[in-house]
C-alpha positions in Angstrom: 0.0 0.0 0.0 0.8 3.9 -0.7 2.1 5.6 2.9 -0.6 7.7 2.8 -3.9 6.5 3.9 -6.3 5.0 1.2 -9.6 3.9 2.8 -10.7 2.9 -1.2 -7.4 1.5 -0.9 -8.0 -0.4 2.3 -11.3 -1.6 1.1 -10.3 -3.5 -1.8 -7.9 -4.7 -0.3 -10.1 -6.3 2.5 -12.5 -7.5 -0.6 -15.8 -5.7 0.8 -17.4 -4.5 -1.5 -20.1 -1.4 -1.5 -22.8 -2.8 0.1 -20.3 -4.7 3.1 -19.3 -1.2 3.8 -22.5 0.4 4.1 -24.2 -2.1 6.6 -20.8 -1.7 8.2 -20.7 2.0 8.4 -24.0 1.6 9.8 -23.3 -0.6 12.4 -20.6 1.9 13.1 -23.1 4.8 13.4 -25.6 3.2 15.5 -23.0 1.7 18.2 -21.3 5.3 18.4 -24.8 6.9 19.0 -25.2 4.4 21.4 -22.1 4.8 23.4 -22.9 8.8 23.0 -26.5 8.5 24.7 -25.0 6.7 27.6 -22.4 9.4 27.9 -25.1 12.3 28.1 -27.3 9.9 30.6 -24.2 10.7 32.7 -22.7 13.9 32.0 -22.9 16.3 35.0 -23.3 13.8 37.4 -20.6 11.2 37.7 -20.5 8.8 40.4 -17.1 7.4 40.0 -13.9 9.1 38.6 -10.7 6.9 39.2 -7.0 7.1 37.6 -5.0 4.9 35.5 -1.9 6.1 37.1 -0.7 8.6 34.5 -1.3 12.3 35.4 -4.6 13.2 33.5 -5.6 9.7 32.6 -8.7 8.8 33.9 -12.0 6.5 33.7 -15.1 6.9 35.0 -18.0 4.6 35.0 -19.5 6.4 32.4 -16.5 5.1 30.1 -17.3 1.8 31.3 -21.2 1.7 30.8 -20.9 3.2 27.4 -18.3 0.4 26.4 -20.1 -2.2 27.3 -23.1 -0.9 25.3 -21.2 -0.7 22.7 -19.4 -3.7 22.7 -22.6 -5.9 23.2 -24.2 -4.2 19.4 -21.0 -4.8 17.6 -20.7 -8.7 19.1 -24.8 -9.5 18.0 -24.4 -7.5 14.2 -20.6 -8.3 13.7 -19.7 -11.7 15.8 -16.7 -12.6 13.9 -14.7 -9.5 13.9 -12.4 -8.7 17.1 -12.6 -5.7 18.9 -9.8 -3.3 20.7 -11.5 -1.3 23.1 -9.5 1.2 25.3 -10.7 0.1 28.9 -11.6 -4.1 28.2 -8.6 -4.6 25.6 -9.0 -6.9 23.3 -12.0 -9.8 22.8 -13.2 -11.8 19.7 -11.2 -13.8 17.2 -8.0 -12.2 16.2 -8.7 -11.5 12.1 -7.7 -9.0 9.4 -11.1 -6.9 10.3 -10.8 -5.3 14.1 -13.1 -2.8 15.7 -11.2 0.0 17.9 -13.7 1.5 20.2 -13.0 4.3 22.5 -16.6 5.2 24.5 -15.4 8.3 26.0 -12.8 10.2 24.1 -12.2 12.7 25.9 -12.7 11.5 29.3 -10.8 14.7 31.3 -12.7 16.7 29.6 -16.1 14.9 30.4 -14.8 14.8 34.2 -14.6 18.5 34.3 -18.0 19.3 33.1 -16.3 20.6 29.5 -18.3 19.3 26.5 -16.0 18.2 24.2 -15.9 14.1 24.0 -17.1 11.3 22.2 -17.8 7.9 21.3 -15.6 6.2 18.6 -16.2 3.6 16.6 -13.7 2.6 14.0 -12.6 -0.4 11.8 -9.7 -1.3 10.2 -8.1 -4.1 8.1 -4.5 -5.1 9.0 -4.3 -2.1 10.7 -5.6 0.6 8.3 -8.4 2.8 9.1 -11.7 1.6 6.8 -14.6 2.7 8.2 -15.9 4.4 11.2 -18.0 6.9 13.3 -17.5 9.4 15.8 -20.6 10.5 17.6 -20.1 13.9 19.5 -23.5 13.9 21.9 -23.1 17.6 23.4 -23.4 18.7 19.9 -26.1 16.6 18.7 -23.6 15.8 15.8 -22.5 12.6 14.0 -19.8 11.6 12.1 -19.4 8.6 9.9 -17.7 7.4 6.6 -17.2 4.6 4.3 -15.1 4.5 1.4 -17.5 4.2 -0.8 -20.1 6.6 0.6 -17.4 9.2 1.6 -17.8 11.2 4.9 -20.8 12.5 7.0 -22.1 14.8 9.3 -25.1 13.4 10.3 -26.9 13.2 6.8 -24.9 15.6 5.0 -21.5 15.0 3.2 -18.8 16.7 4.4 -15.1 17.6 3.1 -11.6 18.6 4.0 -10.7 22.3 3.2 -9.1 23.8 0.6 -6.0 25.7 2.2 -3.0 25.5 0.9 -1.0 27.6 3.3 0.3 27.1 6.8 -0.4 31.1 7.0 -4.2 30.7 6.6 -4.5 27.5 8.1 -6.1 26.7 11.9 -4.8 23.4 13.2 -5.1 21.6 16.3 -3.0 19.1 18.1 -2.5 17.3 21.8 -0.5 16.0 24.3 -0.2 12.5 25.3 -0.6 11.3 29.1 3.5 10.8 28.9 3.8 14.2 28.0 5.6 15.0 32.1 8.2 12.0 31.0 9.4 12.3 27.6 11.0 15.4 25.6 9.1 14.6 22.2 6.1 16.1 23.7 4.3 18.3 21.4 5.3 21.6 23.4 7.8 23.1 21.1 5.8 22.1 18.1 2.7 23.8 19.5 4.8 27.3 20.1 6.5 26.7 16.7 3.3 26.1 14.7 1.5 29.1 16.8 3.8 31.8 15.3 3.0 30.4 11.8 -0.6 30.3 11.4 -3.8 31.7 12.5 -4.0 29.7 15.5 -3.3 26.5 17.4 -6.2 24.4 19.1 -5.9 21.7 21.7 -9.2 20.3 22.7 -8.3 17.2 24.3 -10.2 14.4 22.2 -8.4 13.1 19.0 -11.6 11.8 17.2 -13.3 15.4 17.6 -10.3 17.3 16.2 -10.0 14.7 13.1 -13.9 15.5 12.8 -13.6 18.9 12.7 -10.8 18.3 10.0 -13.1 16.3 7.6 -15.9 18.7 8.3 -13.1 21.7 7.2 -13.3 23.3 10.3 -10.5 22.7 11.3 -7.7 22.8 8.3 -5.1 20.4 10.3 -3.9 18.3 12.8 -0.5 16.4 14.0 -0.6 14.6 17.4 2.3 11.7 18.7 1.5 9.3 21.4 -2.1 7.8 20.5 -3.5 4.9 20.5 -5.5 2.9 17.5 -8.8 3.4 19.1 -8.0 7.3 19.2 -7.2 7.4 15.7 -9.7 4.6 13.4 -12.6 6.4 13.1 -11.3 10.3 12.3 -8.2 8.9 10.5 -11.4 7.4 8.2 -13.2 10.5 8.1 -10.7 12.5 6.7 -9.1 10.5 4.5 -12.7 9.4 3.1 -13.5 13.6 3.3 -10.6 13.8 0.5 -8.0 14.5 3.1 -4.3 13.6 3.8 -3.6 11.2 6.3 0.0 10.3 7.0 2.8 10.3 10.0 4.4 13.5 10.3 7.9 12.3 10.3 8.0 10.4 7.2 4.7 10.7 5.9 3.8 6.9 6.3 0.5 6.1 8.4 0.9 3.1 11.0 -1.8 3.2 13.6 0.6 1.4 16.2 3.0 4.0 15.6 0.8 6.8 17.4 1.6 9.6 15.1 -0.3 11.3 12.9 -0.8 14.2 10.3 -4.3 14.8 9.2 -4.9 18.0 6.9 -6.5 19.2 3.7 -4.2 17.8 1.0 -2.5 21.2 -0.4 -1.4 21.6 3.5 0.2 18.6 4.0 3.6 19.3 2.9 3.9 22.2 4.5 3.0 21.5 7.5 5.3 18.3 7.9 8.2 20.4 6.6 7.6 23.1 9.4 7.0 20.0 12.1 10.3 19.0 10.5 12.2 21.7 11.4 11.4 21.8 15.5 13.4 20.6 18.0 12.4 20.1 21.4 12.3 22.2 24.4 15.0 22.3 26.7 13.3 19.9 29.8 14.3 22.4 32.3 11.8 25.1 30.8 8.8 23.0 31.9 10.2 20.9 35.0 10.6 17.8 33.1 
């Protein structure tokens, strides 16, 4: 396969043809609305908030009801593909077609009473994003994609932007839960890129920001130190929105490899050559 991303690609690849991937973007959908109305059942009023041990990197039973919701619809429509889910791990037999399911993306955020999370729901063949759907309850909005349907919000087709320069651009990015350990952190690229463009996000769920990149709200976003359920679904969306999809140190995509650089395709370039040219902060400027 091409480094970049190539969910038509993918698709043929796997052998499913248009009609397997639009009863399996639906399944997608429906279990990501699912997870999403358990979320809001519990938003603003949490009974259990516990830590995984990293600074910042929490569950709360909400994560837990919403997965298990989900999990249960994908095992009775899909039971012979596996599933990675963020809090149970993996279940199923081990195959080319996987589910990655993350129920509450963005679970500091939820915690806190700020409304930006979501359930994920993503698949992928032999480890490249296919199909998925990212349900974002707070907004009342949907996303969802196949390859051969392209991308959604809710019932209406969606697209990447059109710019071109770093200059005109608004990008987003993160930083991981290992973010107090390690020097390749994000940090300096974050003040780099801010001097550069018209502004730098950070909203704390990587399936919304890729959203709001195949929606075109967002015109990029690069992130290090994610996980596949983090990145199935929106890598999907906006590669299946006409986007770029890649890792933003050698433009390959591997969803193991926790990087990724997701933009409207005349920014891509750009963008990795100024992330190219960063080096990290000195860890005594932020008590590393």
């Amino acid at each position: 396969m091409s480094t970049a991303l190539d969910c038509r690609q993918v698709a043929r690849a796997a052998q499913l043809d248009d009609s397997s991937q639009r009863q399996l973007a639906g399944i997608a959908r429906t279990a990501a609305n699912l997870g999403a109305v358990v979320l809001m059942q519990h938003y603003g009023r949490l009974s259990s908030i516990k830590s995984k041990g990293r600074v910042g990197d929490l569950v709360t039973n909400a994560d837990l009801e919403a997965e298990q919701v989900v999990l249960d619809f994908l095992r009775e429509h899909t039971p012979s593909i596996a599933i990675l889910a963020e809090e149970s791990g993996p279940s199923g037999t081990p195959g080319s077609l996987c589910w990655c399911v993350d129920p509450l993306d963005g679970t500091t955020n939820f915690a806190h009473g700020y409304p930006f999370f979501a359930t994920s729901v993503g698949l992928i063949w032999k480890g490249q994003p296919l199909l998925g759907s990212v349900a974002v309850p707070f907004l009342n909005e949907t996303y969802w994609c196949s390859p051969h349907q392209g991308s959604f919000l809710n019932d209406t087709p969606i697209q990447v932007s059109d710019c071109s320069t770093l200059q005109d651009s608004l990008l987003v990015t993160g930083f991981a839960y290992d973010r107090h350990e390690v020097i390749d952190n994000n940090y300096a690229e974050f003040c780099w890129l801010t001097h550069r463009c018209r502004g730098v996000r950070r909203g704390g769920a990587a399936a919304v920001d890729l959203a709001f990149v195949a929606t075109g709200r967002l015109d990029g976003y690069w992130e290090r130190g994610l996980a596949p359920w983090d990145l199935a679904a929106g890598a999907a969306l906006v590669a299946c929105a006409g986007g770029a999809v890649g890792d933003y140190k050698d433009s390959s995509f591997d969803i193991e490899g926790g990087r990724i650089l997701a933009t409207s395709p005349g920014l891509h370039a750009p963008l990795k050559q100024e992330l190219d040219k960063v080096s990290a902060l000195h860890p005594n400027l932020y008590g590393a």
